[in-house]
LUMTOR-193401 format. One record per residue: residue in three letters; x, y, z of N, C-alpha, C in turn. Coordinates in nm, 3 decimals, decimal comma. Each point is the difference from the previous one (the first is absolute). Example, Ala and Ser with C-alpha at 12.3 -4.5 7.8 and 13.67 -1.06 7.14 Angstrom:
<sites>
SITE;code;neast;nnorth;nup;caeast;canorth;caup;ceast;cnorth;cup
SITE;ALA;1,319;-0,569;0,780;-0,089;0,119;0,000;0,090;0,120;0,000;
SITE;SER;-0,035;0,105;-0,072;0,082;0,119;0,006;-0,077;0,109;0,073;
</sites>
This chain:
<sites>
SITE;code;neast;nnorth;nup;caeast;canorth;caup;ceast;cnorth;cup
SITE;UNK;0,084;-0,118;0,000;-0,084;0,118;0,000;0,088;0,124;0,000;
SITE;UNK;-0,040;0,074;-0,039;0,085;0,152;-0,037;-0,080;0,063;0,148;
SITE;UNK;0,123;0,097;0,083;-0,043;0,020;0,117;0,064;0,164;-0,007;
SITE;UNK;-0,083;0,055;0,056;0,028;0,157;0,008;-0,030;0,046;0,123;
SITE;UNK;0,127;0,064;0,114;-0,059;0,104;0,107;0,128;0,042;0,032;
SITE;UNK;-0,018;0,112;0,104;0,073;0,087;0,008;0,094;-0,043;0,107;
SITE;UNK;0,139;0,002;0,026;0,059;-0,068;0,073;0,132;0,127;0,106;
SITE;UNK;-0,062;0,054;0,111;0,085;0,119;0,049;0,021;0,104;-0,061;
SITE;UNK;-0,121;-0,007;-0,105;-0,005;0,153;-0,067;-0,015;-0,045;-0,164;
SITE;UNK;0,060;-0,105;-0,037;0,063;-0,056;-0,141;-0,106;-0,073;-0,065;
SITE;UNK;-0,030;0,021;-0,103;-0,089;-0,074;-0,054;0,072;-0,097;-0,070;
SITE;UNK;-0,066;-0,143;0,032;0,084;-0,174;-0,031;-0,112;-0,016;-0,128;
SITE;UNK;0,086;-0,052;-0,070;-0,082;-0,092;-0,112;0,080;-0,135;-0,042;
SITE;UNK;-0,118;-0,137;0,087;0,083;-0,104;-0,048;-0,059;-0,097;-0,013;
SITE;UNK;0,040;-0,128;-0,093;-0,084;-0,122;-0,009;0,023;-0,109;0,108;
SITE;UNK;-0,095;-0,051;0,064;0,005;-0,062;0,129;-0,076;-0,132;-0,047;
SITE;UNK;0,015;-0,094;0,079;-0,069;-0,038;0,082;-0,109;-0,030;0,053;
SITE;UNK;-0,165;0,036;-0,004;-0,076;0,044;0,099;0,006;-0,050;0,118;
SITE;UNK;0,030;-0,111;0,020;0,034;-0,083;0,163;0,097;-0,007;0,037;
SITE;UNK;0,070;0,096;-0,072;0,132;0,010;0,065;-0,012;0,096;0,131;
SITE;UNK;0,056;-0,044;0,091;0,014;0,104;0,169;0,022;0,123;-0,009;
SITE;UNK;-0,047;0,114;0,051;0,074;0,125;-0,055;0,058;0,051;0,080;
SITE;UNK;0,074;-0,064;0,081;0,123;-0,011;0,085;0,129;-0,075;-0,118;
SITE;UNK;-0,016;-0,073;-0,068;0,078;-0,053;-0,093;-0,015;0,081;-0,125;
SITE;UNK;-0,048;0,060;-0,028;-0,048;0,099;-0,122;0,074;0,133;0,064;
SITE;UNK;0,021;0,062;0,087;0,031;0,097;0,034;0,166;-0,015;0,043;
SITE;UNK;0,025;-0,155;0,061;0,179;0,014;0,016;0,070;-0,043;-0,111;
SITE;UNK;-0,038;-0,083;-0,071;0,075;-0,055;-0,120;-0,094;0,092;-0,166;
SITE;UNK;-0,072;-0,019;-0,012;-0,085;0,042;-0,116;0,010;0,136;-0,061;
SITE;UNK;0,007;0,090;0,069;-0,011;0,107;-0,048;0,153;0,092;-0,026;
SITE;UNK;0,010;-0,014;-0,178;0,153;0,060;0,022;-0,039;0,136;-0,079;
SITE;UNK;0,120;0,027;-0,027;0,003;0,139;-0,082;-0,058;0,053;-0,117;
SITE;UNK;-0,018;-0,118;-0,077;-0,098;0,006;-0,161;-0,127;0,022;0,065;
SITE;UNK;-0,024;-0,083;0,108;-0,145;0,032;0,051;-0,036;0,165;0,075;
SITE;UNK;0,097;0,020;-0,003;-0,050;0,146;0,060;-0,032;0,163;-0,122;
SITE;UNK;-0,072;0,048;0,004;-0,018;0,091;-0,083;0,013;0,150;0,017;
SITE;UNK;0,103;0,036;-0,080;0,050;0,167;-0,004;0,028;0,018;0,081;
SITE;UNK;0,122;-0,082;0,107;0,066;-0,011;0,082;0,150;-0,004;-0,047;
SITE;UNK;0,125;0,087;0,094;0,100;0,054;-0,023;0,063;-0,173;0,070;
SITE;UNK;0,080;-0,098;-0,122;-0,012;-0,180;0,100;0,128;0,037;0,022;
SITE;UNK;0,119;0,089;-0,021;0,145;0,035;0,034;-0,011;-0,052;0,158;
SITE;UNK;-0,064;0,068;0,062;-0,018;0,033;0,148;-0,070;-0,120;0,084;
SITE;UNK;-0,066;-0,035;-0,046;-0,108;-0,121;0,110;0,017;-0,115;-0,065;
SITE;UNK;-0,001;-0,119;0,100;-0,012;-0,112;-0,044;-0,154;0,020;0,066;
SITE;UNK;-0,091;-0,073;-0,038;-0,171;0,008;0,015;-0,013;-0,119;0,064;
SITE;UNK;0,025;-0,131;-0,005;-0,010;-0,115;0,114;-0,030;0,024;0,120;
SITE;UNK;-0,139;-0,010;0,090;-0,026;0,023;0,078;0,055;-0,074;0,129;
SITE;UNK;0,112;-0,008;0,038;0,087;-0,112;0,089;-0,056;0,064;0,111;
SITE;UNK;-0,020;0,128;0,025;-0,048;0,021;0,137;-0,136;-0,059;0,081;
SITE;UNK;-0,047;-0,073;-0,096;-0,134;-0,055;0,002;0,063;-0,175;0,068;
SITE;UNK;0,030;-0,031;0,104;0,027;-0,092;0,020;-0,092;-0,107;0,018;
SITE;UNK;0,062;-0,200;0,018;-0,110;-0,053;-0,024;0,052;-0,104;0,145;
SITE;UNK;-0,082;0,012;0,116;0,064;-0,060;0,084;-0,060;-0,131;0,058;
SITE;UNK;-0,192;-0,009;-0,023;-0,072;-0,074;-0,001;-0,046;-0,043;-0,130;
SITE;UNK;-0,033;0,050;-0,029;-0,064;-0,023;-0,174;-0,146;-0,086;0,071;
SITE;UNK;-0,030;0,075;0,105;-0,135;-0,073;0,035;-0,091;0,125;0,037;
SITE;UNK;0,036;0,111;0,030;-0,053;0,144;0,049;0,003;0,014;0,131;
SITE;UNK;0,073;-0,048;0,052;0,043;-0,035;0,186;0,084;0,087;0,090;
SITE;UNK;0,065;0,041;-0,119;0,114;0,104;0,009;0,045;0,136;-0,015;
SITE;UNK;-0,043;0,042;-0,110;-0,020;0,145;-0,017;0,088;0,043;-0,083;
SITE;UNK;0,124;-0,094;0,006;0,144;0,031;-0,065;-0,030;0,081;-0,140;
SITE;UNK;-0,108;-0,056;-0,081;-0,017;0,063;-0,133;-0,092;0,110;-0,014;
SITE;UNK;-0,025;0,038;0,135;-0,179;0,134;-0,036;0,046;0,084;-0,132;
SITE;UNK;-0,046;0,053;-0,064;-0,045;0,098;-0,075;-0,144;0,079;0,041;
SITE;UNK;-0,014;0,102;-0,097;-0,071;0,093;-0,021;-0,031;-0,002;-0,145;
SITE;UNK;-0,159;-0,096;0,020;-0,080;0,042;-0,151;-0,124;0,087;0,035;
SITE;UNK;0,011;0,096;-0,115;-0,097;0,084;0,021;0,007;0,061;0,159;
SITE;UNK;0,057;0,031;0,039;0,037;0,046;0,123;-0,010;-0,062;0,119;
SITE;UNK;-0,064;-0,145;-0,025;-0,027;-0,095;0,126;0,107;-0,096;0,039;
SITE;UNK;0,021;-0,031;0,107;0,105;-0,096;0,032;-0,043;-0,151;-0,047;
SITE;UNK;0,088;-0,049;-0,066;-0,063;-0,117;-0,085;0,154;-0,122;0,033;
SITE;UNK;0,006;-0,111;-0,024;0,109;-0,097;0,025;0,033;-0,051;-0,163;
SITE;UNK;0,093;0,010;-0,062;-0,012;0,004;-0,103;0,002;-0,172;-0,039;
SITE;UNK;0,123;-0,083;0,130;-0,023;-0,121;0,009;-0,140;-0,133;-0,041;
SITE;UNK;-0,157;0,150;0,046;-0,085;-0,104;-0,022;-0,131;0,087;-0,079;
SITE;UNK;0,043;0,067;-0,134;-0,031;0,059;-0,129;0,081;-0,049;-0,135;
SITE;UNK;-0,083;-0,030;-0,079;0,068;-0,005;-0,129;0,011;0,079;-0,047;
SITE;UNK;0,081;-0,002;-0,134;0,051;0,128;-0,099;-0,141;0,065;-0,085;
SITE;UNK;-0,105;-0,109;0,001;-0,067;0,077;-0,052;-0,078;0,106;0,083;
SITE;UNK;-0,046;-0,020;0,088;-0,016;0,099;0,128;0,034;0,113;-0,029;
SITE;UNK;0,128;0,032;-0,025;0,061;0,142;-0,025;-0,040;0,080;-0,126;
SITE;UNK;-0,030;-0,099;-0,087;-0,082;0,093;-0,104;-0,084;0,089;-0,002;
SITE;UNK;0,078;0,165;-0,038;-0,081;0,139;0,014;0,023;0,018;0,128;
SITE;UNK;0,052;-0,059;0,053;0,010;0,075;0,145;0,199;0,055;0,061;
SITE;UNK;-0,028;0,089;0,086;0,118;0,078;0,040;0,107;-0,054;0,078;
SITE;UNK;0,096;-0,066;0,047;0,055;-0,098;0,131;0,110;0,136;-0,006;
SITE;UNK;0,019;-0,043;0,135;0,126;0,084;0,073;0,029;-0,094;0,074;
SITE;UNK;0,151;-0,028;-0,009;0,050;-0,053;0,096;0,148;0,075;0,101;
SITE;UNK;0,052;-0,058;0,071;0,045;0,093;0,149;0,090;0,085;-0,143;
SITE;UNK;0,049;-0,040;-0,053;0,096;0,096;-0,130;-0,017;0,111;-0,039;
SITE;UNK;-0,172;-0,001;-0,014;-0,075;0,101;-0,082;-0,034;0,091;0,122;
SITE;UNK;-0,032;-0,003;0,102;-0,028;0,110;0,081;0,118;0,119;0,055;
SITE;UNK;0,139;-0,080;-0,023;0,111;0,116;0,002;0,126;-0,025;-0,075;
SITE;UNK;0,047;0,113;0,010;0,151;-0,079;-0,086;0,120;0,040;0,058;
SITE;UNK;0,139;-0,103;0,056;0,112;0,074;0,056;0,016;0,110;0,020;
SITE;UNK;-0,021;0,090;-0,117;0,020;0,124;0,033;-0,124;0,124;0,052;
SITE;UNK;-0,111;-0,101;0,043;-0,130;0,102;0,031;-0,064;-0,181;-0,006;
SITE;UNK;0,057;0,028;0,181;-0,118;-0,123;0,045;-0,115;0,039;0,056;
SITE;UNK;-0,118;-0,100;0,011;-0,118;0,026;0,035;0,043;0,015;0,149;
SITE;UNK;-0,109;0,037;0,114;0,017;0,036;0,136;0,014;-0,127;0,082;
SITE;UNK;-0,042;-0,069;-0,099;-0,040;-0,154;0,145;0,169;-0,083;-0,084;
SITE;UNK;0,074;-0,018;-0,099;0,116;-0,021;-0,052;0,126;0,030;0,118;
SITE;UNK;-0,036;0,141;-0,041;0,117;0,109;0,087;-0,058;-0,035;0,172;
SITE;UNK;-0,119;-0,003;0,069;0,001;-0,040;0,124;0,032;-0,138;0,084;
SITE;UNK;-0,013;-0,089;-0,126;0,054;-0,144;0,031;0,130;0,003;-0,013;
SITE;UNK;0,055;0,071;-0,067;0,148;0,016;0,020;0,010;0,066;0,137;
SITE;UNK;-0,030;0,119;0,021;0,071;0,046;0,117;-0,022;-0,034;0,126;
SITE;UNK;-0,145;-0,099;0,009;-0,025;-0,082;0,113;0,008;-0,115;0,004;
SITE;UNK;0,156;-0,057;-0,073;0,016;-0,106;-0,015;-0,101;-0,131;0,016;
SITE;UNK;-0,095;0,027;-0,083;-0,089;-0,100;-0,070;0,028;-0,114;-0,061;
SITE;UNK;0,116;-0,026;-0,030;0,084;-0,082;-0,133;0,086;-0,101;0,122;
SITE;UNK;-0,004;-0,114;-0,028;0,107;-0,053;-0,003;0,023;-0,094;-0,110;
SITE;UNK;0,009;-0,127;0,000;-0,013;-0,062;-0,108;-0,044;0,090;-0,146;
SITE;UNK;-0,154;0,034;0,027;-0,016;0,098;-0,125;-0,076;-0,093;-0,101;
SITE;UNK;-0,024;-0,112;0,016;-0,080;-0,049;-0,082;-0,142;0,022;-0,011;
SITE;UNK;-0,019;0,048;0,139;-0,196;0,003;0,015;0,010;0,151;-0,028;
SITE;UNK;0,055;0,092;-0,019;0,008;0,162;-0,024;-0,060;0,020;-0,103;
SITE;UNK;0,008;-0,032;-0,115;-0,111;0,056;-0,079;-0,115;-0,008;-0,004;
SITE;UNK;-0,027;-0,117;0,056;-0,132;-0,027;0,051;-0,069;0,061;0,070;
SITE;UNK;0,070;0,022;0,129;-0,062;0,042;0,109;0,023;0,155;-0,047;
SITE;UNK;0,038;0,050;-0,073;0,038;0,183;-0,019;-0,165;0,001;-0,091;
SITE;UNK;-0,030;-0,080;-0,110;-0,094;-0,026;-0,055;-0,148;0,034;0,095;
SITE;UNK;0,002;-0,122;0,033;-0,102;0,025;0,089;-0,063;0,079;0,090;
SITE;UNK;0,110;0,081;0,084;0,029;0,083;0,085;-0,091;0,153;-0,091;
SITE;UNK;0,100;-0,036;-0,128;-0,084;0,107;-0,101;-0,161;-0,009;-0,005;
SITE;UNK;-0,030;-0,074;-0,034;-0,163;-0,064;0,001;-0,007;0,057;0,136;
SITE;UNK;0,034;-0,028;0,106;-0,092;0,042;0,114;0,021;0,147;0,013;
SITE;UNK;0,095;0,027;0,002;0,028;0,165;-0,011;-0,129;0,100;-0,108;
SITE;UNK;-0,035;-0,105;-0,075;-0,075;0,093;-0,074;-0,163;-0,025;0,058;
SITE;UNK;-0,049;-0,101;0,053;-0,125;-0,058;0,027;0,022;0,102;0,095;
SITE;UNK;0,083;0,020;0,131;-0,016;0,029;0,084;0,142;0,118;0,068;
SITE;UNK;-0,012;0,111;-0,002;0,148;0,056;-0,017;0,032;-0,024;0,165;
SITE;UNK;-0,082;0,042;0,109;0,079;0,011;0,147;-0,012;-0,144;-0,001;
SITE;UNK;0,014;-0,085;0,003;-0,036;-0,131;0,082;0,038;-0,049;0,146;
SITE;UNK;-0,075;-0,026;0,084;0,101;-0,083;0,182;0,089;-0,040;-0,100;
SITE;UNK;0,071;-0,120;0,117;0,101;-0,020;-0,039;-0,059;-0,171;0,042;
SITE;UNK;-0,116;0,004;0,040;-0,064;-0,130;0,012;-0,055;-0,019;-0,160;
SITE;UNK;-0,063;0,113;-0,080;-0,078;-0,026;-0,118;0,125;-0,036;-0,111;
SITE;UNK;0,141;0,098;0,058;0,120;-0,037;-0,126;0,042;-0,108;0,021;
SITE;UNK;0,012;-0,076;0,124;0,021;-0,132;0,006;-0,115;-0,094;-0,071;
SITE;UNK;-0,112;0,044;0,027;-0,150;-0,074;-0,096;0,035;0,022;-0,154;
SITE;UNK;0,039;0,069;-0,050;0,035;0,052;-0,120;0,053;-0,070;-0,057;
SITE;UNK;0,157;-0,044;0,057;0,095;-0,050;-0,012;0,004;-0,179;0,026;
SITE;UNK;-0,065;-0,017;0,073;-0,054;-0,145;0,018;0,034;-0,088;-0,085;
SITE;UNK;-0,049;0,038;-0,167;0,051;-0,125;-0,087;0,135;-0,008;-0,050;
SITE;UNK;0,066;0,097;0,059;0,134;-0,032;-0,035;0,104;-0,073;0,113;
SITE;UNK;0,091;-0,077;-0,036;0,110;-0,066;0,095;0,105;0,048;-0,037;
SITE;UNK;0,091;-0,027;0,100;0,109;0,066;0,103;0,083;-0,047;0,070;
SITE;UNK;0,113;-0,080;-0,062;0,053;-0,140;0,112;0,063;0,102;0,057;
SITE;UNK;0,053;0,138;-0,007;0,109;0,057;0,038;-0,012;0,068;0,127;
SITE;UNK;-0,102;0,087;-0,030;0,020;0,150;0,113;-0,080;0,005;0,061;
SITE;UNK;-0,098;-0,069;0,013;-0,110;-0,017;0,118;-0,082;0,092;0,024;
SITE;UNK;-0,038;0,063;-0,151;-0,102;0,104;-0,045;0,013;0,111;0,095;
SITE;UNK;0,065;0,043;0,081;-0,005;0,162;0,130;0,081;0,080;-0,126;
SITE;UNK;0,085;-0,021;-0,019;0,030;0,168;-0,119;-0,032;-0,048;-0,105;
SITE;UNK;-0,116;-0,101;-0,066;-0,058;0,077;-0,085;-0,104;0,058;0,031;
SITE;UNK;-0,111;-0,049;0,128;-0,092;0,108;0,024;0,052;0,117;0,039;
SITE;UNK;0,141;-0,032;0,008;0,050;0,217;0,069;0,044;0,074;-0,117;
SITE;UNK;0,045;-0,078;-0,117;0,006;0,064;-0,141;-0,148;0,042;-0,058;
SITE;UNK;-0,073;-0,092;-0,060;-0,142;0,051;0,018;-0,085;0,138;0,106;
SITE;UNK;0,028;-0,070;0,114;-0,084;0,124;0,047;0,086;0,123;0,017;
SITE;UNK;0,135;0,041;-0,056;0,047;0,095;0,013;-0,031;0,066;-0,132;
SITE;UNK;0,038;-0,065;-0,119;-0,098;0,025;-0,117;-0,091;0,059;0,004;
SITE;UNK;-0,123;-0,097;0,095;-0,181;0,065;-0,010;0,029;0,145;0,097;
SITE;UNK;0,091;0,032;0,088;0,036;0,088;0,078;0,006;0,114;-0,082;
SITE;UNK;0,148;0,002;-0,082;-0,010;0,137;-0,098;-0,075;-0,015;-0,121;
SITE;UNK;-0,083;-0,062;-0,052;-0,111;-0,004;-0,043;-0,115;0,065;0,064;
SITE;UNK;-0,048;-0,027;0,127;-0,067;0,118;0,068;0,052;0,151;0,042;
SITE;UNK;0,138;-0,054;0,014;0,024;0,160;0,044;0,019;-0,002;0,119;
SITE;UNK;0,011;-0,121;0,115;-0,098;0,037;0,126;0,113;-0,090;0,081;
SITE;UNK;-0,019;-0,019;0,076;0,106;-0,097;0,136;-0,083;-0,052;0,046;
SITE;UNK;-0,004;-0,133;0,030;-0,079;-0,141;0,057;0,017;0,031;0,171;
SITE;UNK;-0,087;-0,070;-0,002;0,005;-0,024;0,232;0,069;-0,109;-0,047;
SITE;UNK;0,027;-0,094;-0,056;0,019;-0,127;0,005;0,141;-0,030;-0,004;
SITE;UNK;0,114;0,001;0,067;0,132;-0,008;-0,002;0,033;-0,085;-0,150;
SITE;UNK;0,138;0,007;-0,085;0,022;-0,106;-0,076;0,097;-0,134;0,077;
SITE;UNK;-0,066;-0,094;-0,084;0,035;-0,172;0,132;-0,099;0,041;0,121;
SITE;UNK;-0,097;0,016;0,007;-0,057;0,013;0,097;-0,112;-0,111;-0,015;
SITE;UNK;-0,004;-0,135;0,123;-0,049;-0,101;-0,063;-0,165;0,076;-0,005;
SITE;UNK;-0,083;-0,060;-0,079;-0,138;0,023;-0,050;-0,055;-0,158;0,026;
SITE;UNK;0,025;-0,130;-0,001;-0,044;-0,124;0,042;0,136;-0,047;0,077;
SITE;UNK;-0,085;-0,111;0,091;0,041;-0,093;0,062;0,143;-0,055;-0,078;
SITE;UNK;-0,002;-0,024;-0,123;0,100;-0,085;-0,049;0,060;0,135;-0,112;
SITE;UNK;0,051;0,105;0,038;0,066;0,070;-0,097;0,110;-0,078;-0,084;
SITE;UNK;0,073;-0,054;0,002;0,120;-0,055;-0,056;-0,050;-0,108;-0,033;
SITE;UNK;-0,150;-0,055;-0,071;-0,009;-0,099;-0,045;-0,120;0,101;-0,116;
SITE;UNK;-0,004;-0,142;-0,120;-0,080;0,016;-0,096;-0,083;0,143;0,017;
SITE;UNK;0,012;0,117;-0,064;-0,091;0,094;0,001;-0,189;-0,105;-0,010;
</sites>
């Protein structure tokens, strides 16, 4: 099937698949011929940041953003994406002009390993937009479908809610690491 949508801004044109995963359509599939009136010197277009860690939707490792909703790309096919917009963690900033929740997981050391990071920056996005102040009980609800062998989710809810912070403008009662449940350092 001939498949058309817009990919971090780029409009893709490519022959697929239809049952093909569009988690596999997006890391291997989509190269440079497929992209249109795009400068290809500069980008490789392979969506690698889209990781695949369950390939069951358990995980989160692969979220995207279709049509502005948080979606698992692991458990959508390629045809799915047809006419429609995906952003993935790539498309919301770039090295040199990162998005706010990018640049705050960096500076609240959010990262270790780094494999669940695009994911969880993804998602984080999705909730940021449903909901800009969120507790830090609802960013942990938010965040829920994503996993985390590493950091025991406290700075990423303190990256997040420092985010939704200068996003309001405003300063929280709520300390950052300040537990919000019984089991902070487990599964948001």
């Amino acid at each position: 099937m001939r498949l058309s949508f817009i990919l971090n801004g780029h409009q893709v044109v490519l022959e697929t698949a239809p049952d093909r995963r569009a988690i596999d359509l997006l890391r291997e599939d989509v190269t440079h011929e497929d992209l249109l009136g795009f400068d290809l010197v500069c980008h490789d277009h392979r969506a690698l940041e889209v990781k695949e860690g369950c390939g069951t939707g358990e995980c989160g490792a692969c979220s995207i953003l279709v049509d502005g909703v948080h979606r698992l790309a692991c458990l959508m096919l390629a045809a799915q994406l047809e006419g429609r917009e995906v952003v993935t963690a790539a498309g919301l900033g770039t090295q040199a002009d990162p998005h706010p929740l990018q640049r705050a997981f960096a500076e609240h050391g959010a990262v270790q390993c780094g494999y669940c990071t695009p994911g969880m920056v993804v998602a984080a996005a999705a909730l940021l937009e449903q909901n800009p102040a969120p507790t830090r009980a609802e960013i942990r609800q938010g965040l829920s479908g994503n996993l985390c062998r590493c950091t025991g989710y406290v700075k990423i809810v303190d990256a997040v809610q420092a985010v939704a912070k200068d996003f309001a403008g405003e300063d929280s009662a709520e300390e950052p690491g300040a537990p919000c449940a019984e089991n902070e350092g487990e599964r948001p």
